[in-house]
ROMAR-306781 format. One line per 5 residues: number of its first residue (from 1); for each residue x, y, z of N, C-alpha, C. Coordinates in steps of 0.05 Angstrom, whole numbers. Layout:
% ROMAR-306781
NUM) X,Y,Z,X,Y,Z,X,Y,Z  ...
% end
This chain:
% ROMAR-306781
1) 584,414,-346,584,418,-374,603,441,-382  620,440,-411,637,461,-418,619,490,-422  625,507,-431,608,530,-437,597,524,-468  612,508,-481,605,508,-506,575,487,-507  569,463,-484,551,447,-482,525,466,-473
6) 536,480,-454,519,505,-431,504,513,-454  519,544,-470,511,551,-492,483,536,-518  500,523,-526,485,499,-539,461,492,-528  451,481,-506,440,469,-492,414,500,-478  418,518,-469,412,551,-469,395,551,-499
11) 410,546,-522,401,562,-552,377,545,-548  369,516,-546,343,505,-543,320,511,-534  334,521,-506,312,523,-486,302,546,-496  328,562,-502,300,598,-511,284,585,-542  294,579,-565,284,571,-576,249,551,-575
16) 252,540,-557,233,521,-546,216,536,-531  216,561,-513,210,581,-500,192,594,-520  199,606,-546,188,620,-569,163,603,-573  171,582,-582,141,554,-593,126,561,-578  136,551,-549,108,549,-534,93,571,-517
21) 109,596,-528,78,627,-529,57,621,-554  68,611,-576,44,606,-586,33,582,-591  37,565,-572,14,533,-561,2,547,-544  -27,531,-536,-43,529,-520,-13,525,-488  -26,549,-471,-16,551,-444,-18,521,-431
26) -43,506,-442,-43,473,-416,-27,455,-425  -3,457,-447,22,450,-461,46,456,-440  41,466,-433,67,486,-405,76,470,-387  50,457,-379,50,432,-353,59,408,-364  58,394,-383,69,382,-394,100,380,-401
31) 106,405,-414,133,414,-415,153,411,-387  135,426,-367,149,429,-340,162,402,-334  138,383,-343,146,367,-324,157,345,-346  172,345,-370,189,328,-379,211,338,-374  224,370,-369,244,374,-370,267,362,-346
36) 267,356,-328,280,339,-320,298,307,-331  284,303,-344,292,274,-351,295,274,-386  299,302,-397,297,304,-430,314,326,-433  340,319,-457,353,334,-464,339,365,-477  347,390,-484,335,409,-490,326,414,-519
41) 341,396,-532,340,393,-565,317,370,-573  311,355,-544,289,338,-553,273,354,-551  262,375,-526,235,385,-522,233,403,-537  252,409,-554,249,430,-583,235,422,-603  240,396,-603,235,382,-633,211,375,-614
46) 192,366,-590,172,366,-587,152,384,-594  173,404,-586,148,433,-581,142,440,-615  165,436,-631,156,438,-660,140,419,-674  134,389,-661,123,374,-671,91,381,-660  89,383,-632,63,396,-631,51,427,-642
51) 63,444,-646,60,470,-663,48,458,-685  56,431,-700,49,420,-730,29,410,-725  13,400,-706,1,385,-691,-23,402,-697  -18,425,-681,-44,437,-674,-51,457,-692  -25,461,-721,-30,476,-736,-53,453,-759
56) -47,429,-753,-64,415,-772,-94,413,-764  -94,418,-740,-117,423,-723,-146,442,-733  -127,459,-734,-134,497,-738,-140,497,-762  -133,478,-786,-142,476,-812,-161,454,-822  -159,436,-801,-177,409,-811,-198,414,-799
61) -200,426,-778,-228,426,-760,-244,457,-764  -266,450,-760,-281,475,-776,-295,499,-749  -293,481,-723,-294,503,-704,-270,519,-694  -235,507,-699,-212,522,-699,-207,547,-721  -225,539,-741,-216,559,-761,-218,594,-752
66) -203,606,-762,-196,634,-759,-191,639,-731  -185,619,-711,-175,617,-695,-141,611,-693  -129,628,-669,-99,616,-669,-95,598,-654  -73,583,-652,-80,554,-647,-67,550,-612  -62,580,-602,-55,590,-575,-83,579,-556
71) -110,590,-573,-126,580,-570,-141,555,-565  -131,536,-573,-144,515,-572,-139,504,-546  -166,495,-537,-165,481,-502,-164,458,-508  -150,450,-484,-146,422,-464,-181,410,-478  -194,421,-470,-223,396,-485,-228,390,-505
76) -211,405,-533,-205,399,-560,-191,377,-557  -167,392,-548,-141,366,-547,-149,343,-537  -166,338,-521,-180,309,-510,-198,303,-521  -210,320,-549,-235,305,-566,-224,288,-577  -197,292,-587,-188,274,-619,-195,240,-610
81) -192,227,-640,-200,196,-631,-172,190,-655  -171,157,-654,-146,150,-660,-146,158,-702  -169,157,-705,-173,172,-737,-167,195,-738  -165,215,-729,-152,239,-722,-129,236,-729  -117,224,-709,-80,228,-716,-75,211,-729
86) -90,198,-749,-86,178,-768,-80,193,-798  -105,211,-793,-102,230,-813,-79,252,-812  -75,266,-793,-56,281,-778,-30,262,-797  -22,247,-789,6,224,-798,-3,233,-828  -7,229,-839,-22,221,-867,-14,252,-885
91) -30,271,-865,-24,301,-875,5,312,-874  21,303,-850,56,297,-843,68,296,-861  65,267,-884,77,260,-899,92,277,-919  73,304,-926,78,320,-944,65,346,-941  72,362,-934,49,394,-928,66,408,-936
96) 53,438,-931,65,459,-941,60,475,-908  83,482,-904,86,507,-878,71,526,-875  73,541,-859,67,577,-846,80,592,-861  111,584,-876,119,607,-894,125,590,-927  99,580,-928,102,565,-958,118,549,-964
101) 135,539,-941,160,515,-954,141,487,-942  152,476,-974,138,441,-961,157,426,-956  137,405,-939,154,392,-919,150,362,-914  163,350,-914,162,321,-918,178,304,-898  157,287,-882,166,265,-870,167,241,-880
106) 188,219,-870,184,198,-879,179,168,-852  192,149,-850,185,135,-833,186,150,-809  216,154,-800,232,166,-775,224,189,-761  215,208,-788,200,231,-776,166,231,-762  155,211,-774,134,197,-763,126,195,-749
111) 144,172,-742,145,159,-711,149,180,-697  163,194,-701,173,215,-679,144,235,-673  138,244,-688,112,254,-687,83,239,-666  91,213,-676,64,203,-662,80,189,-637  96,188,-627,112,179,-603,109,210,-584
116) 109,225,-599,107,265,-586,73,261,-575  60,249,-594,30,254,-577,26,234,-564  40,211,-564,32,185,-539,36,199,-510  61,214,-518,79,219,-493,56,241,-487  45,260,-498,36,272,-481,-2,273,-473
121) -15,254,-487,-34,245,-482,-29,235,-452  -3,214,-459,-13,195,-429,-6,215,-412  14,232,-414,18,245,-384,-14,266,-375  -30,273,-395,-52,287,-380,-82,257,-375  -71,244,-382,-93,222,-377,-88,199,-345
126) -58,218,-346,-42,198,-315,-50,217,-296  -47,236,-300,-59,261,-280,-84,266,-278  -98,261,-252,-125,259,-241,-136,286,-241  -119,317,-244,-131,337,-251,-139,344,-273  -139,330,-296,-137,334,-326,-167,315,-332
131) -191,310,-312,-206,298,-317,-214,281,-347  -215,310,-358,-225,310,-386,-218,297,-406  -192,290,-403,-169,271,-425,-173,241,-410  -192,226,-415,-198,202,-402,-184,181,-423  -169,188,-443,-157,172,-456,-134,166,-475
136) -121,155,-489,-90,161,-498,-108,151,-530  -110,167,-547,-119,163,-582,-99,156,-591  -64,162,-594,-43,166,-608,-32,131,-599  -44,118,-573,-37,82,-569,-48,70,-588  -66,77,-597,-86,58,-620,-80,62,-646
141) -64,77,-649,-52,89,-682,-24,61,-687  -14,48,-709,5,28,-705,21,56,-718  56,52,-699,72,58,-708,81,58,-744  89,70,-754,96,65,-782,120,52,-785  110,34,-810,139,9,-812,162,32,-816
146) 175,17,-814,208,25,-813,222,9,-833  226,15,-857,247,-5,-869,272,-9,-873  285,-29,-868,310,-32,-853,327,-18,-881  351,-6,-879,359,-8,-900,395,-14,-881  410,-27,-903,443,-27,-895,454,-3,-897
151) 472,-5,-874,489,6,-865,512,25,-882  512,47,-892,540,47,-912,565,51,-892  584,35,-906,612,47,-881,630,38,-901  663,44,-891,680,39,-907,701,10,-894  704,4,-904,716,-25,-901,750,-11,-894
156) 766,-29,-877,793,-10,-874,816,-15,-893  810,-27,-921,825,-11,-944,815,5,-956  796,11,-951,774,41,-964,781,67,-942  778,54,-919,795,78,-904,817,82,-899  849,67,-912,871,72,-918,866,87,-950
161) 848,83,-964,849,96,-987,839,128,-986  814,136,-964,812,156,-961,825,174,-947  838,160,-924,854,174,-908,879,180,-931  891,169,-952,910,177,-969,895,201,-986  880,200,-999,866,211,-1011,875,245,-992
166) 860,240,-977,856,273,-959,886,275,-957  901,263,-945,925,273,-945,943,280,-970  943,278,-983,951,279,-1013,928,302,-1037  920,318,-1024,896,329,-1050,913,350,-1049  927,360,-1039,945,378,-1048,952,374,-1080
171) 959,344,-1085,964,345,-1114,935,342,-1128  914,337,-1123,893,337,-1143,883,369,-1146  885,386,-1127,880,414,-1131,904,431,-1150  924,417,-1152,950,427,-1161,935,418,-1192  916,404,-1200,918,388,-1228,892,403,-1241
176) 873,404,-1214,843,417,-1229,830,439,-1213  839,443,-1193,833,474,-1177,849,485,-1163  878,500,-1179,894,507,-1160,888,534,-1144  863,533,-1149,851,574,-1133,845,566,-1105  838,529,-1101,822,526,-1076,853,508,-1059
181) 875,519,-1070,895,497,-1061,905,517,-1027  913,545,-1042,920,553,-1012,902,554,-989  864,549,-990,854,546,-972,852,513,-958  873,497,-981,866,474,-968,902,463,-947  921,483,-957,936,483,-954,937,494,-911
186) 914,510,-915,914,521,-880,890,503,-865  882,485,-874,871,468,-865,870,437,-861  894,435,-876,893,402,-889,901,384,-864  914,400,-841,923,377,-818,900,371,-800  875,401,-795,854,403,-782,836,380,-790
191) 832,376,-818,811,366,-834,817,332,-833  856,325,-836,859,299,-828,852,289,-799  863,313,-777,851,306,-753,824,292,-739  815,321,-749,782,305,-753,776,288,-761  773,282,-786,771,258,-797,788,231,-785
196) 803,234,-781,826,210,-766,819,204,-735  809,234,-723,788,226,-699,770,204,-697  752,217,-709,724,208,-718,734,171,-724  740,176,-738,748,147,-752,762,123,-736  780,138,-709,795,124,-691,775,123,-666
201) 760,139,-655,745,131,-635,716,128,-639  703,140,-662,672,132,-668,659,155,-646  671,187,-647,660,206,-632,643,220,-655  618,223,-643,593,231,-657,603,267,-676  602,271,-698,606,299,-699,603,329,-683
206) 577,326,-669,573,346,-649,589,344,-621  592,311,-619,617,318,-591,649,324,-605  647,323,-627,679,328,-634,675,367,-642  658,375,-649,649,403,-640,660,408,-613  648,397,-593,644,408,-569,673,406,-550
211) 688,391,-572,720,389,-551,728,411,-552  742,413,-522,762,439,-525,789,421,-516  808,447,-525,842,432,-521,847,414,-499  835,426,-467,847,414,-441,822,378,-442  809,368,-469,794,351,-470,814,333,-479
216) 840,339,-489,861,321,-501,877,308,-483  882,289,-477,903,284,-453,920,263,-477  947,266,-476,965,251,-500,981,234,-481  977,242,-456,993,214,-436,990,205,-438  950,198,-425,934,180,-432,932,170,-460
221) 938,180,-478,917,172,-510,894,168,-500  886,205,-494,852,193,-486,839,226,-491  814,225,-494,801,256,-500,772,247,-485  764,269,-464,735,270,-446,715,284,-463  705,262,-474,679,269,-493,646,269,-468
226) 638,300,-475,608,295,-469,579,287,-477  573,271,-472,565,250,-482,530,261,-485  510,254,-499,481,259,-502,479,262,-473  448,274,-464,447,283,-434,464,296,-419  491,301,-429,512,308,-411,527,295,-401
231) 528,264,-402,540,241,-391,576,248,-404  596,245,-383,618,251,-387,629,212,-393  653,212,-418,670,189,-412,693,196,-435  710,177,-424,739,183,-428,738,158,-458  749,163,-474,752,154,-500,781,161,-513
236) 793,124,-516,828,124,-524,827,124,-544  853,132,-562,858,136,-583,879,118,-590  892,116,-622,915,99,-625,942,118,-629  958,109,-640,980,125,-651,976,149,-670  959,130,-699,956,155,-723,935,176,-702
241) 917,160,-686,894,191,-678,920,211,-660  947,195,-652,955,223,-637,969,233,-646  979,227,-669,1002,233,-692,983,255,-713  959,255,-712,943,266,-725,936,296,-713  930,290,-685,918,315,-670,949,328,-657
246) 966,312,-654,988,337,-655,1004,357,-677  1003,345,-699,1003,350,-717,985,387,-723  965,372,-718,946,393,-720,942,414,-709  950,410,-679,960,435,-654,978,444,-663  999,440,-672,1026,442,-658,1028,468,-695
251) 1017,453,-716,1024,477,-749,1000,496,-749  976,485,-744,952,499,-755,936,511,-724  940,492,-711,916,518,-684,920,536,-676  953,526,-668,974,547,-661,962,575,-660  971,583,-693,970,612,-687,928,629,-693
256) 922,603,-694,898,615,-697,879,615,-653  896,602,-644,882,600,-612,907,618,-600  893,651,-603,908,673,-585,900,670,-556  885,660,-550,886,657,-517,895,622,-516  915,620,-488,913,592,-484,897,585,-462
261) 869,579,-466,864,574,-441,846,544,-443  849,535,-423,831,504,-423,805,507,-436  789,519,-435,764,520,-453,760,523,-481  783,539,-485,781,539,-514,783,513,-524  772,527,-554,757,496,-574,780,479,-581
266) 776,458,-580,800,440,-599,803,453,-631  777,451,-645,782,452,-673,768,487,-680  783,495,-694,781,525,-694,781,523,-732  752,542,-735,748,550,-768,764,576,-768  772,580,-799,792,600,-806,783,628,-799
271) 763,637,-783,752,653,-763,755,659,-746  778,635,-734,778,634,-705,759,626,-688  744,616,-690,716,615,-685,714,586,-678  699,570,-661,700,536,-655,677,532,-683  692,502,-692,685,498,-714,659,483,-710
276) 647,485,-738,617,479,-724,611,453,-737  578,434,-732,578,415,-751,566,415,-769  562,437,-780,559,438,-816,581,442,-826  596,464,-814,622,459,-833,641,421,-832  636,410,-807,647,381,-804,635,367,-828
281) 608,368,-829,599,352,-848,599,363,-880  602,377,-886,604,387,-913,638,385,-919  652,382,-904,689,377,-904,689,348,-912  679,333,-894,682,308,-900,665,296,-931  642,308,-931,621,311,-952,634,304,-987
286) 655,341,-987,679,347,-1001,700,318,-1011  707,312,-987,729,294,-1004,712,265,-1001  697,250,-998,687,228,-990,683,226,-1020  660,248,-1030,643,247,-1065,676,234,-1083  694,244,-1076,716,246,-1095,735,227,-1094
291) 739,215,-1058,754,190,-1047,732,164,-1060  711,165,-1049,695,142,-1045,669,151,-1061  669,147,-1091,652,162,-1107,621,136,-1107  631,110,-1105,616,95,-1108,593,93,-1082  601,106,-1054,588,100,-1039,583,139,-1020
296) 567,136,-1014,551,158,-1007,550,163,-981  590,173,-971,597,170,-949,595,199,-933  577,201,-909,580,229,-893,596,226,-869  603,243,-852,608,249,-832,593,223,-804  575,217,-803,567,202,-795,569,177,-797
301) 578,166,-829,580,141,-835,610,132,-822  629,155,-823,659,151,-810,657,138,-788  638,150,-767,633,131,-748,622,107,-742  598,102,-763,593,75,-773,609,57,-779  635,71,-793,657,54,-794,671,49,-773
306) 678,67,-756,689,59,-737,681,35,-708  650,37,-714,635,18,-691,644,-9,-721  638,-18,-741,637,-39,-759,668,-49,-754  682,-39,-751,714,-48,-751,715,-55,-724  702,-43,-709,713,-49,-668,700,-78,-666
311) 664,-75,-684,660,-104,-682,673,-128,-692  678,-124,-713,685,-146,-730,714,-152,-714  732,-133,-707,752,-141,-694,752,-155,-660  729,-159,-656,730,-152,-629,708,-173,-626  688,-169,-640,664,-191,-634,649,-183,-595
316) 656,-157,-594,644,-155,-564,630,-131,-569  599,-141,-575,577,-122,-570,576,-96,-550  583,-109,-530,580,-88,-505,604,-71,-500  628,-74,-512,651,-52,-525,643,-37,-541  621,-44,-560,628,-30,-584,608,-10,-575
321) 583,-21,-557,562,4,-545,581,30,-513  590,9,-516,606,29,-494,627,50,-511  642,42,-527,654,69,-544,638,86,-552  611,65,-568,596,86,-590,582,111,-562  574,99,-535,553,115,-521,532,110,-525
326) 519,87,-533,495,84,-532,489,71,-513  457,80,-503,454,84,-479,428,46,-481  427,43,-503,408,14,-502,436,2,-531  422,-24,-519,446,-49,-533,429,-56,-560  409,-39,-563,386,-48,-587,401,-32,-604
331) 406,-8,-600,416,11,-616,445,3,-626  467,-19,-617,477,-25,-625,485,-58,-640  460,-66,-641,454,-88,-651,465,-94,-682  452,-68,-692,453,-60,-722,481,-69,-728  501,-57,-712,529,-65,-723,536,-91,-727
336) 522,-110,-711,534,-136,-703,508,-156,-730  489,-144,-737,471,-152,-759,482,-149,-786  502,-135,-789,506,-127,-817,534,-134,-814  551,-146,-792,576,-165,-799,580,-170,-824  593,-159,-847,599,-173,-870,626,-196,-866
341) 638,-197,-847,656,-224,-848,644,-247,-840  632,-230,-816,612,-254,-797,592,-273,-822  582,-254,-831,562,-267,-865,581,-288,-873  597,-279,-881,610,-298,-897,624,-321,-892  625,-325,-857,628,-357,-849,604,-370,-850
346) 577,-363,-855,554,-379,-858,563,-401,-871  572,-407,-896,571,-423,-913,582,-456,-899  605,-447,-887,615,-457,-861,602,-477,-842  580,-463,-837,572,-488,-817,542,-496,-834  542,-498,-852,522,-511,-875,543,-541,-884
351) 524,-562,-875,542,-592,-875,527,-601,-905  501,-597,-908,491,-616,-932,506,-594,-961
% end
């Protein structure tokens, strides 16, 4: 892994470290033993989903009260029955925090929640030392529906329109904000880059964070993206993506990357600093409202565009999961469901 993945991947674990001094200690064994086979940003969002868990605990149940929830034993945690975390889900939906902010799940966050206590029910109910947990409550709860919604992405005269758009706002800032022109003026090749990235290979925002310069190879037309888990693969580019990212080295990184060394970041904020993905997504955020007002395009949907174009051009499912990195062919199904060309030969093989 680069140092920037290392790093990254480090900020979790201490983070995740903090949670679980204040869970119950028989949470530990559990932990221990997913970390092998679970990225560090999942067992974060575990350890925060059980903290919620057992904070709902500590308030619903009348022998936890004025108790901290460090407290609560392994023989609590094995009382609950599937009405428990029925209610638990229910209380999810909408609460108010530890520091008064409320908080709201919806389907996705749900599931995730009650997928966090399957997983760790069964592992103390699979283990013959854990007597006491003789059973999994969170299997008998039904998942919460999921309702499908479409896809937004941009069709590729919408993304010849945006990609003009960004390259050209030099003159719309010249018309209605010329105060924000010279900051767009030291960024405008970075911001096409990215975006022209993104758009040409369907690289997730946080791995286009995580490139550094020696990740570019322009022989190849190719850049070594690291992939969820750490999984390394090589991902080609076309002309505009290399016409784009040289561009971008060669006027704007330049003089902001005083060391040249292979690790340093590809994309550098006006700090000097490797650019991060809030600033990625609030850039693209910026001109999308103003390019593409009708549709409610982020940083993420670019890539949605980019898997929707590989399909439709390509019609090969198992290309388009192999660019995107997804690690199940379910997860890339979605693209090949919402074919809007594909739709529209239906009519086609309708004879009556």
């Amino acid at each position: 892994m680069s140092n920037y993945h290392l790093d990254s991947s480090m900020k979790y674990v201490n983070m995740t470290r903090d949670v679980l001094e204040e869970l119950p200690k028989f949470l530990q064994d559990y932990f221990r033993a997913i970390a092998p086979r679970t990225e560090a940003r999942t067992r974060y969002a575990y350890a925060t989903d059980l903290k919620n868990f057992m904070e709902f605990l500590q308030h619903s149940n009348p022998e936890l009260h004025g108790k901290a929830i460090a407290e609560i034993t392994l023989d609590q945690f094995a009382s609950m029955e599937a009405s428990d975390i029925e209610e638990y889900l229910e209380y999810a939906t909408l609460y108010q925090d530890d520091r008064s902010m409320v908080r709201q799940n919806r389907e996705s966050g749900l599931s995730r929640k009650l997928s966090c206590l399957r997983s760790v029910y069964k592992y103390y109910v699979s283990h013959k030392e854990y007597p006491q947990v003789k059973y999994n409550p969170a299997e008998a709860v039904l998942m919460p529906k999921h309702h499908k919604k479409d896809i937004i992405f941009m069709d590729s005269e919408e993304i010849r329109d945006f990609l003009t758009y960004v390259s050209n706002y030099e003159k719309v800032l010249e018309k209605e904000n010329p105060h924000k022109l010279a900051y767009y003026k030291k960024t405008k090749y970075r911001d096409i880059a990215i975006i022209t990235l993104i758009l040409g290979t369907g690289i997730r925002v946080s791995e286009c964070v995580g490139l550094n310069i020696k990740d570019v190879d322009f022989r190849r037309r190719s850049i070594i993206v690291t992939r969820k888990g750490g999984k390394v693969q090589n991902l080609y580019f076309n002309e505009d993506v290399e016409t784009a990212l040289q561009e971008y080295i060669e006027i704007e990184r330049a003089p902001l990357a005083e060391k040249a060394e292979d690790d340093s970041p590809l994309f550098y904020s006006m700090q000097k600093k490797r650019l991060g993905v809030k600033s990625i997504e609030n850039m693209v955020k910026k001109y999308a409202e103003e390019a593409i007002p009708l549709k409610k395009i982020t940083a993420h949907k670019l890539r949605a565009s980019y898997a929707t174009e590989l399909y439709e051009n390509s019609g090969d499912l198992y290309l388009t999961a192999e660019a995107l990195g997804h690690s199940s062919m379910n997860t890339t199904k979605v693209y090949a469901n919402m074919s809007e060309s594909r739709r529209r030969l239906a009519p086609k093989y309708i004879k009556h």
